[in-house]
N, C-alpha and C positions, 0 to 999 in steps of 0.2 A: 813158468819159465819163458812165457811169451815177451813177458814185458822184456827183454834184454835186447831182444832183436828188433822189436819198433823200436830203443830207444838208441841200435846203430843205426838204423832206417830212416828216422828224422835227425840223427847226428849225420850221418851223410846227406842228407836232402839239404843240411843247413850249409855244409862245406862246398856243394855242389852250388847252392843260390851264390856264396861268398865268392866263389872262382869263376861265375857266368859276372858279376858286379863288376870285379878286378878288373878283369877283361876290356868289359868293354868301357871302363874308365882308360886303362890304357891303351888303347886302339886312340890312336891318334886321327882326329877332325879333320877332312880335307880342307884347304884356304880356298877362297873362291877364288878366279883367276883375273876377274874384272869387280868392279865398286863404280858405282855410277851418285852422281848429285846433282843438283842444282843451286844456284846464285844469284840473286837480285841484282841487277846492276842498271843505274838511273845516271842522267845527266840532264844539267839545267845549263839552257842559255841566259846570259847575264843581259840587262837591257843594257845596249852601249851608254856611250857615256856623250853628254850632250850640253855644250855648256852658250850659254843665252845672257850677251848684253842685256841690261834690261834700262839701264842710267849711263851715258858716259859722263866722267868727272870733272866740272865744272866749277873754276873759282870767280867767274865772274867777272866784273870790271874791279881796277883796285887803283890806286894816288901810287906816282913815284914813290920812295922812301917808304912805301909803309908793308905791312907782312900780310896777309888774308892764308887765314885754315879752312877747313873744311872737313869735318869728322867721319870717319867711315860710315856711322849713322844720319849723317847730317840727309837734309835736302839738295844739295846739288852734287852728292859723292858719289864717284864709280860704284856702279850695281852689277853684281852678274848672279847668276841661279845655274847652277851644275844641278842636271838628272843624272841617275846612274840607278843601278839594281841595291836595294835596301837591302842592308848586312855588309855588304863588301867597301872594303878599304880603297882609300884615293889617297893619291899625292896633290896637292894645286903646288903651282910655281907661278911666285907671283915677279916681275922683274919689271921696274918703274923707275926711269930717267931720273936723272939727277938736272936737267933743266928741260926748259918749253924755249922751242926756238922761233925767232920772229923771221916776215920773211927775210929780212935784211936787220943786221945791227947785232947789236951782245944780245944773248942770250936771257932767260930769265929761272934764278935760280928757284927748283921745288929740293926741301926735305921736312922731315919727320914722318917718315908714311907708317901710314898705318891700316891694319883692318880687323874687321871684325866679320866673324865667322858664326852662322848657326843652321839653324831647325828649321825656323821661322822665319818669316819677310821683317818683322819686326826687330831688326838687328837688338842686343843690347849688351850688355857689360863693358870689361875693360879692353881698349882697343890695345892690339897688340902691336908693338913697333918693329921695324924695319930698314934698311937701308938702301936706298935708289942705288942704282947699276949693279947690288949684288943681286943674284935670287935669292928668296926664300922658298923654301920648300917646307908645306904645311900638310903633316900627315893629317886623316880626318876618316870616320866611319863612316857611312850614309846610317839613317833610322833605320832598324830592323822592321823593316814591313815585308809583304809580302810584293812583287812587281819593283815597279821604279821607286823613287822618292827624289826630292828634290835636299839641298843645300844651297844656304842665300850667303852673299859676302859682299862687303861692303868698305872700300876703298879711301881714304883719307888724305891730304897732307898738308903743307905750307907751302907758299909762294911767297918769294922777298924780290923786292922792284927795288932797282938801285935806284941814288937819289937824280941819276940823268938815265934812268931807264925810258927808251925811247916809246911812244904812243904806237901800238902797234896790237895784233893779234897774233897773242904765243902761241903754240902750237907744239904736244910731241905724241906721243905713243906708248904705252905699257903692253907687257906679255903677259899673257895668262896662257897655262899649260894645264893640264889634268890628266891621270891615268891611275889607272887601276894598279892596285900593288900585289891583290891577291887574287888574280884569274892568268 
C-alpha cells in the first residue's frame, strides 16, 4: 500500500515544479532604464577646385574676306586643366564673345565654338558645339581616384574678316567658371 502515497508524493512534487515554472514565467522582467551605443562617424575634405590656363586661343594672322578655325584639339586652341577631388561632380560654364574687338574700327566677327572635354591632355572625339554670348553649362565627373585628378578642355572656333576688315590686332575675352555640384 505504499506505492499510493509516493505516487501523491511525486504527483505533488510534479504540480509543485509546474507552479514554481508558471511563476516565474509570469513575473514580469524589469526594462533597463538607460541603453547606451556607439557610431562611426567620418568626414572628408574635398581638394578645392583649381583651374589652370594652360594655351590661350589663338587664330593667328588671316587675309580680309577669308574664315580661319581652329579645333578645340588643334595647336593653337584655348587649353585649361581643372583639378578637383576624384569622384565628385563639377559644372564648367563656358561663355565666349561673339566678336574680338580692334583697338579702333568694326569689330571681327568669332562663331561656331566649340569644345572638347576629357581624362587626358590628349583631347579626342567629337567636338561639341556651342553659342558665343550664351553660357553653356557642362556637367562632368572628375576620375574616381583616390586625392585630386585633373580634367583637360579644349576650346575651338571661327573667325570671319570682312572683305574692308581693317589690319589691326583683334582682341576679346572668354569666361570659364567651375564648381562643385555635389559638396
Amino acid at each position: 500500500m505504499q506505492v499510493a502515497p509516493r505516487r501523491t508524493w511525486l504527483a505533488a512534487q510534479i504540480i509543485a515544479a509546474q507552479i514554481v515554472a508558471a511563476t516565474l514565467v509570469a513575473i514580469p522582467v524589469q526594462a533597463q532604464a538607460t541603453a547606451a551605443g556607439s557610431i562611426a562617424i567620418t568626414a572628408q575634405i574635398a581638394s578645392p577646385l583649381s583651374l589652370l590656363v594652360t594655351h590661350p586661343m589663338d587664330f593667328g594672322r588671316l587675309l580680309a574676306s577669308t574664315t580661319k578655325t581652329v579645333a578645340p584639339n588643334g595647336a593653337t586652341s584655348g587649353r585649361f586643366e581643372l583639378t578637383g577631388q576624384g569622384g565628385s561632380s563639377v559644372t564648367v560654364t563656358l561663355a565666349m564673345p561673339a566678336t574680338l574687338n580692334p583697338p579702333s574700327g568694326p569689330n571681327l566677327s568669332v562663331s561656331a565654338w566649340t569644345y572638347l572635354a576629357g581624362n587626358t591632355a590628349g583631347l579626342s572625339g567629337s567636338p561639341i558645339a556651342f553659342n558665343a554670348g550664351t553660357p553653356v553649362s557642362i556637367p562632368l565627373v572628375f576620375e574616381s581616384v583616390a586625392g585630386a585628378t585633373k580634367m583637360y578642355f579644349g576650346i575651338g572656333a571661327s573667325v570671319s574678316a570682312a572683305a574692308l576688315q581693317p589690319s589691326a590686332v583683334y582682341t576679346g575675352t572668354g569666361q570659364i567658371t567651375a564648381a562643385y555640384t555635389d559638396l
